[in-house]
PLY file of the C-alpha trace (Angstrom):
ply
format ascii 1.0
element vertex 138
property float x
property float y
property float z
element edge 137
property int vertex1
property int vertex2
end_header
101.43 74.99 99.11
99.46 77.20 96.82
98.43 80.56 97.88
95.42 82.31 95.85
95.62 85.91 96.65
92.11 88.54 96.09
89.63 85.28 96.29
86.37 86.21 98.11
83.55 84.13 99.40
80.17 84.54 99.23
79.46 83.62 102.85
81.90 84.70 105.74
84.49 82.29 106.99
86.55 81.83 109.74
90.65 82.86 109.19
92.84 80.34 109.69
94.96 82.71 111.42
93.07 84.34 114.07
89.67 81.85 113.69
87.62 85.28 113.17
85.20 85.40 110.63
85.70 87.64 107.44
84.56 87.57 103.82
88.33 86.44 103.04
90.78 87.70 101.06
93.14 85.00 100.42
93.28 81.39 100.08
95.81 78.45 101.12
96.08 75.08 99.99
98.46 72.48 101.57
99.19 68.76 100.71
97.09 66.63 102.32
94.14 68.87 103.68
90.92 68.47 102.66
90.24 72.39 102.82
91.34 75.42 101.95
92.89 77.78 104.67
91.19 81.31 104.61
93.22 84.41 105.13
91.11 88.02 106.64
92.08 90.80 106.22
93.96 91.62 109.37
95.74 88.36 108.95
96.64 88.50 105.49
97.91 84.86 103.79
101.65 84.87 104.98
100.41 84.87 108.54
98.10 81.49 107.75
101.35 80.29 105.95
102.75 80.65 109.13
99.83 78.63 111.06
100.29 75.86 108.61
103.47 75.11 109.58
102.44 75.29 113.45
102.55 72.32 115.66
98.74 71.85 116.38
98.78 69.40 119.20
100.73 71.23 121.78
101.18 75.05 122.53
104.43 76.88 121.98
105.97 79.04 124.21
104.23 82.48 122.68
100.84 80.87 123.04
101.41 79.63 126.53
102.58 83.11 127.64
99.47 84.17 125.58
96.59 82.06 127.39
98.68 83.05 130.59
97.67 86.69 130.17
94.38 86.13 128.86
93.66 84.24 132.35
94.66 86.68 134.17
92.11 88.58 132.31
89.19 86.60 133.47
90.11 84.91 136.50
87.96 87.13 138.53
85.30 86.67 136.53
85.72 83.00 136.63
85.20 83.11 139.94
82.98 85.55 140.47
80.50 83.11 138.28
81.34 80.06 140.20
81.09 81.57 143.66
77.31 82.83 142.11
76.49 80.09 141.27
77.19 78.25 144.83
75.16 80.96 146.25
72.32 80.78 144.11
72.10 76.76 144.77
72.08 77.37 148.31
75.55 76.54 148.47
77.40 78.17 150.93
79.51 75.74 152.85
82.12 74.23 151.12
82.52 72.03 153.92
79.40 70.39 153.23
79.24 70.45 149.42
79.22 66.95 148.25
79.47 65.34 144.75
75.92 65.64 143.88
75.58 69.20 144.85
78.48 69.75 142.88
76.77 68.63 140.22
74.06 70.83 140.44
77.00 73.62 140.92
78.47 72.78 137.64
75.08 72.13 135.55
74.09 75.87 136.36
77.99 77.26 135.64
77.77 75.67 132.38
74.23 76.98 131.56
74.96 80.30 132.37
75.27 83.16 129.93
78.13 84.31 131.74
79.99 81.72 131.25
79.65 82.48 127.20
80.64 85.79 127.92
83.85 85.07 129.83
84.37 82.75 126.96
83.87 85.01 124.29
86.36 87.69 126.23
89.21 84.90 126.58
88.24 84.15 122.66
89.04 88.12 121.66
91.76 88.64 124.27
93.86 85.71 123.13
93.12 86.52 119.42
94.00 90.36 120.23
97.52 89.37 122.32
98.33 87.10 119.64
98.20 89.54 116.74
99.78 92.40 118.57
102.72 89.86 119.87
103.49 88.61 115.97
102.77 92.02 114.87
100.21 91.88 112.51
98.27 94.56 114.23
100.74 97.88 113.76
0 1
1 2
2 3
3 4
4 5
5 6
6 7
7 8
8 9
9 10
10 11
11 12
12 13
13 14
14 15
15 16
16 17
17 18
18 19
19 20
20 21
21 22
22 23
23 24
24 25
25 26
26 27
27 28
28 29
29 30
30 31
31 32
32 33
33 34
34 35
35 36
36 37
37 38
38 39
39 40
40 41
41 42
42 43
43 44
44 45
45 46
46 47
47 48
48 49
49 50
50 51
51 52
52 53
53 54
54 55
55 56
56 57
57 58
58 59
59 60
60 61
61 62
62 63
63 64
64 65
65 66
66 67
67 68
68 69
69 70
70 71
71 72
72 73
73 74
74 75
75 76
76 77
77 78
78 79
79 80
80 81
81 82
82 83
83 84
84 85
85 86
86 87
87 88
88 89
89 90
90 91
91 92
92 93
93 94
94 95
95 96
96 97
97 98
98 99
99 100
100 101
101 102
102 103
103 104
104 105
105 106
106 107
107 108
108 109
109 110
110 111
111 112
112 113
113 114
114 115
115 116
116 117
117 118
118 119
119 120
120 121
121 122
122 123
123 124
124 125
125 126
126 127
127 128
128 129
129 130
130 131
131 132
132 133
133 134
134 135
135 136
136 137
C-alpha cells in the first residue's frame, strides 16, 4: 500500500474512514482497487489504513456494539414515524391491517422526510461513536 500524505482534491470526497465528505488530506492506494482511499482530516490516513484491512462483509464486535447504541438512539423515532404513518392512512387497527394496506403503510414511511432524517441521525451517530470509541476524536 502506498500512502500520499498533503494531496488535496479539487471537489470534496467522501473519507474512507468515516464516509464524510472533506476536501482530503491524504491518499491510499492498495493492490487490487480500482480507487484511491481518501483520508479527512479528522480521520487522518493511518485510520483508512486501518479500514483497509477491515473485513467488509460482516461487522465486528465494535461496530455491532456501535449500531446497537445508535438504535437505541432512534428507536423512538422509528416508531414514532411508523405509528404516523398508520394514523395518517387511516390505519388504526392492527387487527385489521392487511397486506395491501401495509403497503400503502410502507410506501408513505419510505417517502417521508422523516425517515431521511432518522437516517441521517443514525448516519452521524454511528460515525460520531465510532471515532470517539477508536479515539480519533480526543
Amino acid at each position: 500500500m502506498t500512502a500520499i500524505l498533503g494531496l488535496k482534491t479539487a471537489e470534496p470526497v467522501l473519507c474512507g474512514c468515516c464516509g464524510r465528505y472533506s476536501t482530503s488530506v491524504g491518499a491510499v492506494e492498495a493492490p487490487g482497487m480500482s480507487e484511491v482511499l481518501w483520508s479527512c482530516d479528522a480521520c487522518k490516513v493511518t485510520s483508512v489504513l486501518k479500514v483497509l484491512g477491515m473485513n467488509t462483509m460482516k461487522l465486528d464486535k465494535l461496530e455491532s456494539d456501535t449500531i446497537g447504541k445508535v438504535v437505541k438512539e432512534v428507536s423512538a423515532d422509528l416508531v414514532e414515524l411508523v405509528l404516523t404513518s398508520m394514523w395518517e392512512t387511516g390505519s388504526t387497527d392492527l387487527t385489521k391491517v392487511d397486506e395491501a394496506r401495509m403497503k400503502v403503510i410502507a410506501a408513505k414511511v419510505t417517502d417521508s422526510l422523516m425517515l431521511h432524517g432518522i437516517a441521517a441521525k443514525m448516519l452521524v451517530l454511528y460515525s460520531n461513536e465510532l471515532r470517539r470509541v477508536v479515539a480519533i476524536d480526543k
